[in-house]
C-alpha positions as CSV (number, residue, x, y, z in Angstrom):
1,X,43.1,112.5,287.8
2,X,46.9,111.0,287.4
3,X,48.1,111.2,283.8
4,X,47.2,107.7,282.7
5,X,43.6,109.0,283.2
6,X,44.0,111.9,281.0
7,X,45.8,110.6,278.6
8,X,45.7,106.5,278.3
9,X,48.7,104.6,278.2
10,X,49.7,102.2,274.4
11,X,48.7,99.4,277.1
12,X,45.7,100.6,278.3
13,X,44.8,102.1,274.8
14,X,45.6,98.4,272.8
15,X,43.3,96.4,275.2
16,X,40.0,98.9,275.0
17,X,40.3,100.4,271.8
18,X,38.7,104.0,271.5
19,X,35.3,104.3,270.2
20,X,34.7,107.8,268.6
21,X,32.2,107.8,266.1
22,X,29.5,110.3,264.8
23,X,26.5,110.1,266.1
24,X,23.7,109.1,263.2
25,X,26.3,107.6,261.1
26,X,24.6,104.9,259.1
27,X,26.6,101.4,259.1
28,X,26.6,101.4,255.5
29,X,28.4,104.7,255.6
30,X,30.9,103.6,258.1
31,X,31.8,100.9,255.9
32,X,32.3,102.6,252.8
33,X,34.8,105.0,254.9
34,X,36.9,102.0,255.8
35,X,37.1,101.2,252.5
36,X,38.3,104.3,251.3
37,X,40.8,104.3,254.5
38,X,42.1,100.9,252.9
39,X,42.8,102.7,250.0
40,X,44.1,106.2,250.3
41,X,46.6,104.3,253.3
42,X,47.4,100.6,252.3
43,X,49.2,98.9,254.8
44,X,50.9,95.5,253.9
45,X,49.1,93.2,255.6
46,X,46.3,94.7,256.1
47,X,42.8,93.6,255.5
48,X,39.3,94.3,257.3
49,X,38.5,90.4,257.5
50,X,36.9,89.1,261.0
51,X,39.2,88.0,263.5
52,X,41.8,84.8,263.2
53,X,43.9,83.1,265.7
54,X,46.9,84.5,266.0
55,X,45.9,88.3,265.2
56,X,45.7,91.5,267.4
57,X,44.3,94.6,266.9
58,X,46.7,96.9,264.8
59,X,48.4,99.6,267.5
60,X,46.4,102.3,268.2
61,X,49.1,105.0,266.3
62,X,48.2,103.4,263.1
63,X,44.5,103.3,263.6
64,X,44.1,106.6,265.1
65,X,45.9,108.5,262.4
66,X,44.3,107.0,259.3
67,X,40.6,107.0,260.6
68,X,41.1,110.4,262.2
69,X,41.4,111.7,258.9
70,X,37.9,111.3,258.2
71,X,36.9,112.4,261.8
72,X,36.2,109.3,263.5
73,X,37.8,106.3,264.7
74,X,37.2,103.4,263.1
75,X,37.0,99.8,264.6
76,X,40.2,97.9,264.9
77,X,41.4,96.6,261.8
78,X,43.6,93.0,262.1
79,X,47.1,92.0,261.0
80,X,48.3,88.5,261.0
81,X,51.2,87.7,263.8
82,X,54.9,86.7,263.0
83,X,55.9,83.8,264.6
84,X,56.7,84.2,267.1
85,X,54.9,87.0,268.5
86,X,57.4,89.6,270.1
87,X,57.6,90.9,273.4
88,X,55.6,94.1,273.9
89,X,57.3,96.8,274.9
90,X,57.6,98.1,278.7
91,X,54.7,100.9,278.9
92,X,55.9,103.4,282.1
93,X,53.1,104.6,283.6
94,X,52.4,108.1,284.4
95,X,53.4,109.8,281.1
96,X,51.4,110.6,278.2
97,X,51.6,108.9,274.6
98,X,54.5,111.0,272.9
99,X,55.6,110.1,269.4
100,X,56.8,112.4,266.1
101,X,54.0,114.8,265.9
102,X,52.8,114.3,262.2
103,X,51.3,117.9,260.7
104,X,48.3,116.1,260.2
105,X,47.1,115.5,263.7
106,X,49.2,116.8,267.2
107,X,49.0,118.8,269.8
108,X,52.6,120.8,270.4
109,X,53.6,123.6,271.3
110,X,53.4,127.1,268.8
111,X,56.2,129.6,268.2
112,X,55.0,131.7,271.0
113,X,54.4,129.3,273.8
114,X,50.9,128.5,273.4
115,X,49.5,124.6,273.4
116,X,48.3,124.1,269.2
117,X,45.8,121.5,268.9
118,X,46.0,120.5,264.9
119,X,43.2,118.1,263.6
120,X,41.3,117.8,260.5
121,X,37.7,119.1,260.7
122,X,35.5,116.7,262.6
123,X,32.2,118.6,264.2
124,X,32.3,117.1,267.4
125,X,36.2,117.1,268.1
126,X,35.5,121.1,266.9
127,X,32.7,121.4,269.0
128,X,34.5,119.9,272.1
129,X,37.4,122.2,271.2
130,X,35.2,125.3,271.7
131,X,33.9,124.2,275.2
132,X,37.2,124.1,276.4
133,X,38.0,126.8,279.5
134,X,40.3,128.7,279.3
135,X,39.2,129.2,275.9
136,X,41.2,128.8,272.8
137,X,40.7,129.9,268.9
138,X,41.3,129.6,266.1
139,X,43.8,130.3,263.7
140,X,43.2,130.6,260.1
141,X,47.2,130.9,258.9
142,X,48.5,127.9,260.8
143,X,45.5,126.2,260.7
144,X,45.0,124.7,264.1
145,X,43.4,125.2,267.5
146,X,45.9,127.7,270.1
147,X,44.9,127.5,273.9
148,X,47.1,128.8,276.7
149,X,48.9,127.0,279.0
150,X,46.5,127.2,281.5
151,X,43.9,124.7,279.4
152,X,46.8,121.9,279.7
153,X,44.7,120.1,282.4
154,X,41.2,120.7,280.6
155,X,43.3,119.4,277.0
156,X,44.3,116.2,278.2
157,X,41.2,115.8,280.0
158,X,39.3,115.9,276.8
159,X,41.2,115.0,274.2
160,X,42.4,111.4,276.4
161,X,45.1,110.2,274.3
162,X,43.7,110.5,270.8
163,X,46.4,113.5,269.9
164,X,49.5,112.9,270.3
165,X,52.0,115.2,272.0
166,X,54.8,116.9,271.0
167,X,58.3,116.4,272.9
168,X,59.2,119.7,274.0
169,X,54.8,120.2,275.0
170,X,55.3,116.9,277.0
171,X,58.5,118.8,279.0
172,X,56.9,121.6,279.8
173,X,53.8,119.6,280.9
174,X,55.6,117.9,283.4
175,X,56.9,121.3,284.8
176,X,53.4,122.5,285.1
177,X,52.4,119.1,287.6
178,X,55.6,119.8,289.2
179,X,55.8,123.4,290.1
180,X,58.9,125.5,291.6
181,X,58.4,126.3,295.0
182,X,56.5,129.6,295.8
183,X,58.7,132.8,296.7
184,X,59.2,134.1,299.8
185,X,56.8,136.8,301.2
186,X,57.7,140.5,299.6
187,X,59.0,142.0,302.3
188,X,61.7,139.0,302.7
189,X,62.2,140.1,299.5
190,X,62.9,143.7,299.8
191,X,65.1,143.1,302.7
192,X,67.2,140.8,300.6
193,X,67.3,143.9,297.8
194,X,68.5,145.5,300.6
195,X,67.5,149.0,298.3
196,X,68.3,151.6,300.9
197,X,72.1,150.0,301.7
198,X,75.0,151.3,299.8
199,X,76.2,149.5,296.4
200,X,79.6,147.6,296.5
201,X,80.6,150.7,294.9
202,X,79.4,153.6,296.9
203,X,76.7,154.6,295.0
204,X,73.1,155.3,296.7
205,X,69.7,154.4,295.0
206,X,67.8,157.5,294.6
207,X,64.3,157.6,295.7
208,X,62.7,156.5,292.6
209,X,64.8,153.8,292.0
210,X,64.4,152.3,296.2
211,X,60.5,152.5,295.5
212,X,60.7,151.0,291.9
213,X,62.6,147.9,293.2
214,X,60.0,147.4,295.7
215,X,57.1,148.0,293.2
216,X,58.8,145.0,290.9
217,X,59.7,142.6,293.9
218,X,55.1,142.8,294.5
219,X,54.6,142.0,291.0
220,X,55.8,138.9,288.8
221,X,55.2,140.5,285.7
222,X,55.8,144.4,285.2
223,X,56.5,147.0,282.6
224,X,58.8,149.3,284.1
225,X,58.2,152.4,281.8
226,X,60.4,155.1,283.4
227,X,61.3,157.9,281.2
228,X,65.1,157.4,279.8
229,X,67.7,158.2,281.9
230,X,66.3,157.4,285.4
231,X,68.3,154.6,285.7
232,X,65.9,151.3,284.8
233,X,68.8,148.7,284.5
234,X,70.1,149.6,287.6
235,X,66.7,149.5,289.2
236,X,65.9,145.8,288.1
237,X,69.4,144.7,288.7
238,X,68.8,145.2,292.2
239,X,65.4,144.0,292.2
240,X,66.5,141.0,291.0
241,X,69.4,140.4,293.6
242,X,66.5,139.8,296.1
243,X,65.3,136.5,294.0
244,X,69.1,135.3,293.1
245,X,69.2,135.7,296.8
246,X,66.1,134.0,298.8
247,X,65.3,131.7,295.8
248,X,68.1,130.8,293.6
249,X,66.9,132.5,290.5
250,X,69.1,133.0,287.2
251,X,69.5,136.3,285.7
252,X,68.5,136.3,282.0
253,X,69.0,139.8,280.2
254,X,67.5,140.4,276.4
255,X,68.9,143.9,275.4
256,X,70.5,145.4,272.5
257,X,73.9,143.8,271.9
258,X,75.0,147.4,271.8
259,X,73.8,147.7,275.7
260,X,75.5,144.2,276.5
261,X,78.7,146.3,278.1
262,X,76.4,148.8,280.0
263,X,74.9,145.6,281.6
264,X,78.0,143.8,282.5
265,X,79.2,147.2,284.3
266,X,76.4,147.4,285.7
267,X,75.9,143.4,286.9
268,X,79.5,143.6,288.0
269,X,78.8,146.3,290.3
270,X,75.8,144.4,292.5
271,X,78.1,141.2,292.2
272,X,75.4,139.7,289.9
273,X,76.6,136.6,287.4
274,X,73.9,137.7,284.2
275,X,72.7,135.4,281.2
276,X,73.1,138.0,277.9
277,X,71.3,137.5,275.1
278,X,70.3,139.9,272.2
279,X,66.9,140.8,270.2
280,X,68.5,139.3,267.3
281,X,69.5,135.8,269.0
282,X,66.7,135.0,271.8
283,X,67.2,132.2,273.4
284,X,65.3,129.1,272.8
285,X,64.4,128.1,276.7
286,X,65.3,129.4,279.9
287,X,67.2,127.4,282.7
288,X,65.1,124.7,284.7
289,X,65.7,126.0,288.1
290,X,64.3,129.1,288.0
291,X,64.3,132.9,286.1
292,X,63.8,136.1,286.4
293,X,63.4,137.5,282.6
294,X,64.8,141.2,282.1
295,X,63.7,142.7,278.8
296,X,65.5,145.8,278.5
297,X,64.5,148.2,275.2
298,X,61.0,146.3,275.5
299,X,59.6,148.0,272.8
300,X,61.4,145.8,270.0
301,X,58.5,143.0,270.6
302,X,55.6,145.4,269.9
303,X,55.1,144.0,266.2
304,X,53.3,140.6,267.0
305,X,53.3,138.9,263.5
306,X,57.5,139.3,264.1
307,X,59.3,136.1,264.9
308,X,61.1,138.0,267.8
309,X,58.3,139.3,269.4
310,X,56.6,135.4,268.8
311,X,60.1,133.9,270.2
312,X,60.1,136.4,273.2
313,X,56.5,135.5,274.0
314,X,57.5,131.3,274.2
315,X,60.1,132.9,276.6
316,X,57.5,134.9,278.7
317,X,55.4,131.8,278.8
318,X,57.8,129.3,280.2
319,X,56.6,127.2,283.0
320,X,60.3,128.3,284.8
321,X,60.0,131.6,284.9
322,X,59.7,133.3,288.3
323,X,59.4,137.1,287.0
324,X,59.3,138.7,283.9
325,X,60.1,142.7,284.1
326,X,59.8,144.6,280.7
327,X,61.8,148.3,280.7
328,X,61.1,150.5,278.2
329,X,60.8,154.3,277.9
330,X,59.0,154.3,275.3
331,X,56.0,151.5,275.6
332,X,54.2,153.2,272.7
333,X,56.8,154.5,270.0
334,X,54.2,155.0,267.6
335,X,50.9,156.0,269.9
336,X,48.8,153.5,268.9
337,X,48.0,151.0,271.9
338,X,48.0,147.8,269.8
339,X,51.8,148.0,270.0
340,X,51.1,148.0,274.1
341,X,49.4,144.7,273.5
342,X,52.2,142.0,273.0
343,X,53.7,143.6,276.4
344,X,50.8,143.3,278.0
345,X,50.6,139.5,276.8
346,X,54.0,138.7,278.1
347,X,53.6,139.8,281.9
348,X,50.2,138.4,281.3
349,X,47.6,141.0,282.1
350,X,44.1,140.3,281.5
351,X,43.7,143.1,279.4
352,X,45.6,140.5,276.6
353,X,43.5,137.2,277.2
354,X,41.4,138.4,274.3
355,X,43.3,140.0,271.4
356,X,40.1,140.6,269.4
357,X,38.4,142.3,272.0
358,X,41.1,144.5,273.0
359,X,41.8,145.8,269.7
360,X,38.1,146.3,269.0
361,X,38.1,148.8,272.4
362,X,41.3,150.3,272.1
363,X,42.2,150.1,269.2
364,X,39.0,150.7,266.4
365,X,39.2,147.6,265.4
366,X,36.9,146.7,262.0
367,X,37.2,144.8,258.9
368,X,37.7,146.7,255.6
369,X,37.6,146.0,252.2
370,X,40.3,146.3,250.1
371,X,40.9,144.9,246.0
372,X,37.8,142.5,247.5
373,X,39.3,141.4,250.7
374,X,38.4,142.0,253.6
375,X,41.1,142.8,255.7
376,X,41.2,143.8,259.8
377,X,42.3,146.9,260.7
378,X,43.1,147.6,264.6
379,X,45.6,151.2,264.3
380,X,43.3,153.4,265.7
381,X,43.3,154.3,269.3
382,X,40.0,154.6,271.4
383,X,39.0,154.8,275.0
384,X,42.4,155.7,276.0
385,X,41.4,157.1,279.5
386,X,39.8,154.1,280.4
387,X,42.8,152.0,278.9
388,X,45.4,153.8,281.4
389,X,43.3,153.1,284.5
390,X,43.4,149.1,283.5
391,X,46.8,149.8,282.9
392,X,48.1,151.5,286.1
393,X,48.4,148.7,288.2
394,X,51.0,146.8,286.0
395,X,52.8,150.0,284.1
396,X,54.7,152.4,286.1
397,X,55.2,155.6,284.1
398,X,57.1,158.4,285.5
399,X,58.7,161.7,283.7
400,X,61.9,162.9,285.0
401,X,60.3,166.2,286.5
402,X,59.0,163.5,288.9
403,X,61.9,162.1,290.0
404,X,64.7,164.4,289.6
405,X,65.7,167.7,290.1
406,X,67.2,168.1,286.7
407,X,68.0,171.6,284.3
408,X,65.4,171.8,282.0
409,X,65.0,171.0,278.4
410,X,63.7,173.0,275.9
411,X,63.6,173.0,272.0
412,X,64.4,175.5,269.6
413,X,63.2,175.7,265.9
414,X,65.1,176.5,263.6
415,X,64.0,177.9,260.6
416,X,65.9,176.5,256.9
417,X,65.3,178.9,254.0
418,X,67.0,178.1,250.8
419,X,68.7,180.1,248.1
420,X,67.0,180.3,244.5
421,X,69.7,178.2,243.2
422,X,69.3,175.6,246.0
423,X,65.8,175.8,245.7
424,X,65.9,174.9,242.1
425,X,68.1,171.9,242.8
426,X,65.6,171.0,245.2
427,X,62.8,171.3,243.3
428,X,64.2,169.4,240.2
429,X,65.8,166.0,242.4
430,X,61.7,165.8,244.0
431,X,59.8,166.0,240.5
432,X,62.7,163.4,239.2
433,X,61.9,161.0,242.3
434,X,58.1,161.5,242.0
435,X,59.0,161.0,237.6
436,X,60.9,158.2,238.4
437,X,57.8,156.5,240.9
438,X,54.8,157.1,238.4
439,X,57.2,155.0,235.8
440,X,57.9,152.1,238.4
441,X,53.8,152.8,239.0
442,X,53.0,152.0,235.3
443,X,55.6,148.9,235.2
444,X,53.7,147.4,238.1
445,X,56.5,147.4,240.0
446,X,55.6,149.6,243.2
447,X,51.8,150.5,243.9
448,X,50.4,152.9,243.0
449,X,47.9,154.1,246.1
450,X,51.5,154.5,247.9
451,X,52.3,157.7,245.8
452,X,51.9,159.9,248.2
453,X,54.2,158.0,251.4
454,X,56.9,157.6,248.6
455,X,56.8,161.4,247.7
456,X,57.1,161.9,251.4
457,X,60.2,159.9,252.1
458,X,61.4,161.8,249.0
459,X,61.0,164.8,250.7
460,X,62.5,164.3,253.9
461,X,65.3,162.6,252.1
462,X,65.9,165.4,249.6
463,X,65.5,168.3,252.4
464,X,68.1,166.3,254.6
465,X,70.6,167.2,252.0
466,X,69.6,170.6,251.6
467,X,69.6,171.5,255.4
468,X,73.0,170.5,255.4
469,X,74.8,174.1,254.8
470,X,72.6,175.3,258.0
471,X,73.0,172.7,260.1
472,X,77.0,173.1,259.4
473,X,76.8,176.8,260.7
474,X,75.0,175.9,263.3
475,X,77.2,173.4,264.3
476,X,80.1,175.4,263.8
477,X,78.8,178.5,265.7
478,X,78.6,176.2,268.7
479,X,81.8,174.7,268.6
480,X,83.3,178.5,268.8
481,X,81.5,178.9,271.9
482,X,83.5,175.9,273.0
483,X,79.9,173.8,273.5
484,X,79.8,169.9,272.9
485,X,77.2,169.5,270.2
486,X,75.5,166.1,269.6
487,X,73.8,165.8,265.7
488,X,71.2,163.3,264.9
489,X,69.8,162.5,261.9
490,X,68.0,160.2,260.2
491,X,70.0,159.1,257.1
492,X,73.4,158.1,256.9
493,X,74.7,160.1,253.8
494,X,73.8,163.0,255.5
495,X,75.8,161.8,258.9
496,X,78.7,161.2,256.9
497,X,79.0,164.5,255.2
498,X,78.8,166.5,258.5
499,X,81.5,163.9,259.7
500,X,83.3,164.7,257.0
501,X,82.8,168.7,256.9
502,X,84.3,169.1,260.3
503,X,87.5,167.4,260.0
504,X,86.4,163.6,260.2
505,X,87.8,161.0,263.3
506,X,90.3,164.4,264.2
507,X,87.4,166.8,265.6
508,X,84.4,164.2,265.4
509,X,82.7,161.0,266.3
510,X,80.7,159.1,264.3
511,X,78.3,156.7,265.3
512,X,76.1,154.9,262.7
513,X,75.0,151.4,261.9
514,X,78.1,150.7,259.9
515,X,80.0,151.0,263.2
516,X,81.0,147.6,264.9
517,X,78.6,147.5,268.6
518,X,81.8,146.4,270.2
519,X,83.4,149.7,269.3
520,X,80.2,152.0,269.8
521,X,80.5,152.2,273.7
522,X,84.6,153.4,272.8
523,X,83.5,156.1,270.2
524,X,80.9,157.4,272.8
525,X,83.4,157.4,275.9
526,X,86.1,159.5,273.5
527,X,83.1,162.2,273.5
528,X,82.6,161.5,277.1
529,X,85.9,162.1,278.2
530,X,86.5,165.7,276.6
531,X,88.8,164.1,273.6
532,X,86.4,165.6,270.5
533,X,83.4,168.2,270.9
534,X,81.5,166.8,268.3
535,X,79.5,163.3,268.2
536,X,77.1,162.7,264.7
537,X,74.7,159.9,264.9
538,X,71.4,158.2,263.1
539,X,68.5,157.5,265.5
540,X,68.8,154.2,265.2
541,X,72.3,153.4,266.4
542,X,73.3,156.4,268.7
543,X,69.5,157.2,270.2
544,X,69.7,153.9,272.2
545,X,71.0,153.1,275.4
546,X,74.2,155.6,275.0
547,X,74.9,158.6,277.8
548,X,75.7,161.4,276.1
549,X,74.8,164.1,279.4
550,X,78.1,165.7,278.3
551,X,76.8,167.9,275.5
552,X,74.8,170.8,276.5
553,X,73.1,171.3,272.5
554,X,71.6,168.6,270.3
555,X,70.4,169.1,266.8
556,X,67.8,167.3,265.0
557,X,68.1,167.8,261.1
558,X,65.1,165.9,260.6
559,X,62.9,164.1,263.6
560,X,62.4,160.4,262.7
561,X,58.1,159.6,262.3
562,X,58.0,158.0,265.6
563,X,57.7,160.7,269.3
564,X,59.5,157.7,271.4
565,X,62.7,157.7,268.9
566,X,62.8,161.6,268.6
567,X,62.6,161.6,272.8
568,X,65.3,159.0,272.8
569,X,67.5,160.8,271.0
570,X,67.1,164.1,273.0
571,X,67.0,162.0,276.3
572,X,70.4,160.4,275.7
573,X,71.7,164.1,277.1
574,X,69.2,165.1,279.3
575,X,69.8,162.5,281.8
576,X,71.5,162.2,285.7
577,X,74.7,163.7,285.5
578,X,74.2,166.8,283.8
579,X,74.8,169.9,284.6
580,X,73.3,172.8,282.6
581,X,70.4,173.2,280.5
582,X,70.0,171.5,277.2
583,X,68.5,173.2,273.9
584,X,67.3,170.7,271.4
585,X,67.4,172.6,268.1
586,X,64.8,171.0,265.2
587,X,65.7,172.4,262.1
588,X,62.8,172.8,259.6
589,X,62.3,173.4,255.9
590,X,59.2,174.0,254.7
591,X,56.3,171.7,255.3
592,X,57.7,168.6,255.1
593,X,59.5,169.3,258.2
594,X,56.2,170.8,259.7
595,X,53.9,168.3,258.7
596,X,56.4,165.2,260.8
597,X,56.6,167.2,263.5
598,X,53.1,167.8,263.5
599,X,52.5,164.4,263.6
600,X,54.7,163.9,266.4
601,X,53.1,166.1,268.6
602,X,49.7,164.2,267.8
603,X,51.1,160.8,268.5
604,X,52.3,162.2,271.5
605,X,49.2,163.1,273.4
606,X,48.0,160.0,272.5
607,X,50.8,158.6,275.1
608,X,50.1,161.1,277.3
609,X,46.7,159.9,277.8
610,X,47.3,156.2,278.0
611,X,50.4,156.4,280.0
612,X,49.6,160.1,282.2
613,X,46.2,160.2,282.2
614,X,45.6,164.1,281.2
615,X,42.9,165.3,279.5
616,X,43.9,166.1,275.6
617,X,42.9,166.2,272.6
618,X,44.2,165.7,268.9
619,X,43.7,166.0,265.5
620,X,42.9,162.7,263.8
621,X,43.3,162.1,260.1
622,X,45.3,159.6,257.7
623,X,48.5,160.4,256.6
624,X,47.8,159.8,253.2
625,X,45.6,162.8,253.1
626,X,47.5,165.0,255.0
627,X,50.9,164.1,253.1
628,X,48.1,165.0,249.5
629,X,47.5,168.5,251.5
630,X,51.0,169.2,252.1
631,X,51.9,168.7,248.3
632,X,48.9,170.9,247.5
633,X,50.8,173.7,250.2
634,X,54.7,173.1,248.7
């Protein structure tokens, strides 16, 4: 059926105007609504009197959207004609009705590229909604109907013209009835990776790499979950050489701006012309002829209420795209597999179809009442054996002992005892933070069921500071011993006294968030190179995308509350290149230190099993509570 079947066109509409109406609705009744249509929309001119010569029936926009309102369309009202009547305008056949979408009635396209059918309630527009295949939902926030991309031809089948469309759904509507061409077979495409050749620059693929380039060139859309430091970027760089090559594909590259140099180096290398864009600034299509979508640092779209992760989805779902190949090392920062699901929604597994259903499986899914609200909760995890079996064929996992032939890594507590006086201090700045809560608790300023979170952020804070004298020694014991030393921790006072306790910029780098990303990759090749022994970081600016195989000791003050960021950190040293084992020292005071890193270790066998497939097992309980018996230990 051509498009002036599904949709109508103004000609087609203006000579046989629709006829919608609810079954059973008395005349009397239909009357009375076009009364009250008059009257909540007067239009000059306008008047419900029979027919005269020289009137027409008004234009099918005017109708449609002031008896839609009340569900129904009603008949068509007159106008008288000016004198003389104007010529109509040309109608081109073959597209459907497009016009400014008014919030009242439209179908456009959402924030994160699905089609969003918005109507007032009318039972049998509802009830034709629901029959609809593939099938949609609805959405209680933005109030309207969301159906993928897929329903287009079902949509316009059903609705015929009575919705208009939005300009930017009516582009990408035209792509769908006018696809790209399909790609070449896959083993044209692995002889045009060429994977097994050497790079412009000499440098050989290793083993892992050659078969993960062939694993991405089968599959249009792929998570790539490689632990860090087996070379990911790399991998899909090459991958994606095949497509620029046998199918005249674009590169497009979302990464951390902070990675933006790694990927030019790295682009430059193959020969490869890229398209960079950051987390921060996504872009708002992709080009017409044809892309392959790199997502490196996946991970920062696992929130799904987050505009990113919603403007990263409308990129997944273009009807341009070729391949989409998500690289992350850490899939599952926080162990719980609803984070997995927005991945799995942009390469499209079936797993993600039904977000409901998932997170009822996977995730424990189940309403709760809270201050008389019910409110869903979906952070559990559940069936997690079963989950990584779905899983398998679009995720590739693999650890480094897998690949690589690499000196080992091992960690090292570090036990932090305190003197009486630094144990008073201690104990005073705590009861003055938990003091100073309970007031802003009684002002109605903070809540007061979060007590027990805030005295824990207290406590890390506070302890950061007081682990400081130790971690100094430490430090400076290994920098005798002529070792390079990389120090992570969490919060940026603490960074910037270590910086400044060994002799600042002169013996040290430091590498926090207040540091410029175009000067970050400079600061980490002056450690690098030999220059200073010493680099100081927070998790969040130098665990990410850096190489730091140079140091042979890092040392956590504090571990962050996520596994994936606390591996990041350590993995930025333990990576190709090095050459001696690394020790990972984790300083600990108290149990504070013991209950995060407890925590840790439980989030991490939940990755384990969704990603490895071992059997393990964990301790489950809130955090609340275990946070209430730690203050009942300290």
């Amino acid at each position: 059926m051509d498009v002036v079947d599904r949709f109508g066109s103004v000609a087609a509409v203006n000579a046989a105007p629709l006829r919608h109406t609810v079954e059973g609705l008395a005349p009397s009744t239909r009357s009375q609504l076009r009364a009250e249509i008059l009257k909540e929309n007067p239009i000059p001119g306008l008047h419900a009197r029979a027919p005269v010569a020289g009137s027409l029936p008004v234009a099918p926009q005017v109708s449609m959207c002031s008896s839609l309102q009340f569900g129904f369309l009603a008949p068509p009202l007159v106008v008288p004609l000016p004198d003389p009547l104007p010529d109509p305008e040309p109608v081109r056949p073959g597209r459907p009705i497009v016009s400014p979408v008014s919030a009242a009635i439209a179908m456009r396209l959402g924030p994160s590229g699905l089609i969003e059918v918005v109507s007032p309630y009318d039972a049998v527009t509802q009830a034709q909604l629901r029959t609809i295949r593939p099938a949609g939902s609805w959405q209680t926030r933005r109030r309207c109907w969301q159906f993928p991309l897929e329903a287009a031809a079902e949509l316009e089948r059903r609705l015929a013209g009575r919705f208009p469309v939005s300009e930017e759904l009516a582009q990408w509507l035209d792509w769908l009835r006018q696809p790209l061409p399909p790609l070449p077979p896959h083993r044209q495409l692995v002889a045009a990776a060429a994977p097994a050749e050497p790079l412009p620059d000499g440098r050989l693929l290793f083993a892992h790499q050659r078969a993960a380039v062939r694993w991405l060139l089968a599959r249009r859309g792929a998570v790539l979950a490689d632990a860090m430091g087996l070379g990911k970027t790399l991998t899909a760089l090459v991958a994606a050489r095949a497509l620029v090559r046998r199918a005249d594909c674009r590169i497009v590259v979302v990464a951390p701006v902070g990675l933006h140099p790694h990927w030019r180096q790295e682009a430059a290398s193959l020969g490869l012309r890229l398209e960079l864009h950051s987390w921060a600034r996504l872009p708002v299509a992709l080009p017409e002829a044809g892309t392959v979508l790199i997502a490196d640092e996946a991970h920062y779209a696992q929130n799904a209420a987050a505009r990113r992760t919603q403007a990263f989805l409308r990129l997944a779902r273009h009807p341009r795209l070729r391949a989409i190949w998500l690289l992350t090392g850490t899939p599952m920062k926080n162990g719980r597999p609803v984070e997995f699901l927005p991945l799995l929604e942009a390469i499209g597994h079936p797993l993600a179809h039904d977000r409901r259903a998932f997170e009822e499986r996977y995730c424990q899914g189940h309403w709760r009442e809270q201050g008389g609200r019910r409110i869903w909760q979906a952070s559990g995890a559940s069936q997690l054996e079963e989950l990584q079996r779905l899983l398998r064929p679009l995720v590739l996992h693999r650890r480094k002992d897998q690949c690589l032939d690499l000196p080992p890594k091992q960690r090292a507590l570090v036990p932090v005892t305190l003197t009486e006086p630094a144990a008073a201090r201690f104990e005073s700045r705590l009861q003055t933070c938990v003091h100073d809560y309970r007031h802003r608790a009684g002002r109605g300023e903070v809540r007061r069921d979060a007590e027990a979170l805030a005295v824990l952020t207290a406590l890390r804070r506070i302890g950061s500071r007081a682990k400081l004298p130790r971690a100094c020694d430490l430090v400076a014991d290994l920098l005798a011993r002529q070792e390079s030393v990389v120090v992570f921790t969490a919060f940026v006072p603490s960074a910037r006294l270590l910086h400044r306790a060994f002799g600042g910029d002169r013996r040290a780098v430091l590498l926090t968030g207040a540091v410029p990303a175009a000067r970050r990759q400079a600061l980490v090749d002056r450690f690098q190179s030999g220059a200073v022994p010493l680099l100081i970081a927070t998790y969040g600016t130098g665990g990410l995308g850096f190489t730091l195989h140079r140091a042979r000791h890092v040392v956590l003050v504090e571990r962050p509350w996520t596994p994936g960021d606390a591996e990041q950190a350590e993995d930025r040293c333990h990576r190709i290149g090095m050459g001696a084992m690394l020790t990972c020292h984790w300083l600990q005071l108290g149990v504070a230190d013991q209950l995060v890193d407890g925590l840790i270790a439980s989030k991490e066998e939940r990755i384990v099993l969704v990603l490895r497939s071992r059997q393990e097992r964990w301790r489950r309980g809130s955090l609340p509570v275990l946070v209430r018996e730690l203050l009942d230990r300290w």
